[in-house]
VEXSESE-437939 format. One record per residue (C-alpha): x, y, z; residue in one letter. Coordinates in steps of 0.5 Angstrom, whole numbers, plus 2048, in hexadecimal, padded with zeros to 3 digits. Last residue first. Layout:
<nodes>
> xx  yy  zz  aa
> X  Y  Z  A
...
</nodes>
This chain:
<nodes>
> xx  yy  zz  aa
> 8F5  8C2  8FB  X
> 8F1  8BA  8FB  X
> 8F3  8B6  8F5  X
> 8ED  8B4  8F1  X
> 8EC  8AC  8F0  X
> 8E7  8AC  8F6  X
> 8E2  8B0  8F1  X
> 8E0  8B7  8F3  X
> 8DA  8B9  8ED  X
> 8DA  8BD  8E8  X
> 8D4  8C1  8E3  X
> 8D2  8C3  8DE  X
> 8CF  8C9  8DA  X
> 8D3  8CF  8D7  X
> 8D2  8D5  8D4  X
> 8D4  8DA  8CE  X
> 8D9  8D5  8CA  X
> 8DE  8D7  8C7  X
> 8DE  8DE  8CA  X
> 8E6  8DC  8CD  X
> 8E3  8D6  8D1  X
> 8EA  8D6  8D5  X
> 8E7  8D3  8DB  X
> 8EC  8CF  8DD  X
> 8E6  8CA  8DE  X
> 8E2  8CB  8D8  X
> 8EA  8CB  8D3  X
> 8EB  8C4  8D8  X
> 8E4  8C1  8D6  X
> 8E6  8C0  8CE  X
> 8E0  8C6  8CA  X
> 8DA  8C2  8C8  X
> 8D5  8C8  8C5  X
> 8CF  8C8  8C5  X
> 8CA  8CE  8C2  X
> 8C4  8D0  8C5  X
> 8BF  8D5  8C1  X
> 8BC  8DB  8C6  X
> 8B5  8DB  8C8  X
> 8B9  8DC  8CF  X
> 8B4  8D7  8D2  X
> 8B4  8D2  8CD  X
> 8BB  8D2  8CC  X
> 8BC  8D2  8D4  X
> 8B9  8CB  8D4  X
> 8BC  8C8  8CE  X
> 8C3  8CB  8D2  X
> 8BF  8C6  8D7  X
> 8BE  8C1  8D3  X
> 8C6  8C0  8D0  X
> 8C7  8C0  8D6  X
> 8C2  8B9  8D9  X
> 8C4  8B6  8D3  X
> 8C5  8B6  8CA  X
> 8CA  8BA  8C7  X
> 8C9  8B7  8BF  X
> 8CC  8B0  8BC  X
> 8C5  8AC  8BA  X
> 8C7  8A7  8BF  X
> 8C8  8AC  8C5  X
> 8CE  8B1  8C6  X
> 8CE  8B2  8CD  X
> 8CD  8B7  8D3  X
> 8CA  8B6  8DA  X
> 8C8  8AE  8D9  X
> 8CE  8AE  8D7  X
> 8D5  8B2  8D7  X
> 8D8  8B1  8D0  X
> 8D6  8B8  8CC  X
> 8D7  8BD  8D2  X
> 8D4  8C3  8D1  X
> 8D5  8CA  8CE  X
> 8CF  8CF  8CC  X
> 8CF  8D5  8C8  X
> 8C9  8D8  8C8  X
> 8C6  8DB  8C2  X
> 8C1  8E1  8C0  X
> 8C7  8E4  8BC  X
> 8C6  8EB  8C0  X
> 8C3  8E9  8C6  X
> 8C9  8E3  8C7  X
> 8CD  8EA  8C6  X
> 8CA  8EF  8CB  X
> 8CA  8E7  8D0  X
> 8D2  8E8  8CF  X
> 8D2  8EF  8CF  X
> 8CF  8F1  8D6  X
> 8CD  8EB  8DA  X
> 8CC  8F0  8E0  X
> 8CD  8ED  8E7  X
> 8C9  8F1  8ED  X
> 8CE  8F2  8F3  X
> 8CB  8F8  8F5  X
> 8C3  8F5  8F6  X
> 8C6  8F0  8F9  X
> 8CB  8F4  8FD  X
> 8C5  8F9  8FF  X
> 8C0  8F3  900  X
> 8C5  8F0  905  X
> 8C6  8F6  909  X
> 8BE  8F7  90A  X
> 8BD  8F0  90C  X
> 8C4  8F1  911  X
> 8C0  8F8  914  X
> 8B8  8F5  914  X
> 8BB  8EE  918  X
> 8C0  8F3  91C  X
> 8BA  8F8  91E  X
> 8B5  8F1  920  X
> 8AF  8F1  91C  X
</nodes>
């Protein structure tokens, strides 16, 4: 192997391993209550919905599902207005969010 393939693999794996993140108190307090705060969007089919029997339904709504399963925790939705997800002043009412935004032409370029 090429000394610089073998120095720059090393640097990587040095800030990797650096730079590990630590979910800390947030992940220590869904442990503790075994539930897992989760905020959507109700009024954005086919990835969030409120379906006819008036329950979170869609592709988001699977996703949390998902990572309820994996966690073996309890989900809990929440449908907070989309301006308090974006500013991000989340203030521990929820403890993730699952959505996602895509440019339009209506969007005024910065």
């Amino acid at each position: 192997m090429n000394i610089l393939v073998k120095i720059w693999t090393i640097l990587l794996l040095g800030l990797l391993a650096s730079n590990t993140t630590h979910a800390g108190e947030v992940l220590d307090q869904i442990n503790a209550t075994k539930t897992l705060k989760v905020a959507t969007n109700a009024n954005w089919p086919p990835q969030s919905f409120t379906n006819e029997n008036n329950e979170l339904d869609g592709f988001y709504v699977d996703v949390a599902r998902e990572i309820e399963k994996r966690m073996k925790v309890k989900i809990k939705l929440v449908t907070p207005n989309w301006d308090i997800v974006t500013a991000g002043n989340w203030h521990r009412r929820w403890d993730m969010h699952i959505g996602s935004m895509t440019p339009t032409k209506n969007v005024p370029k910065c």
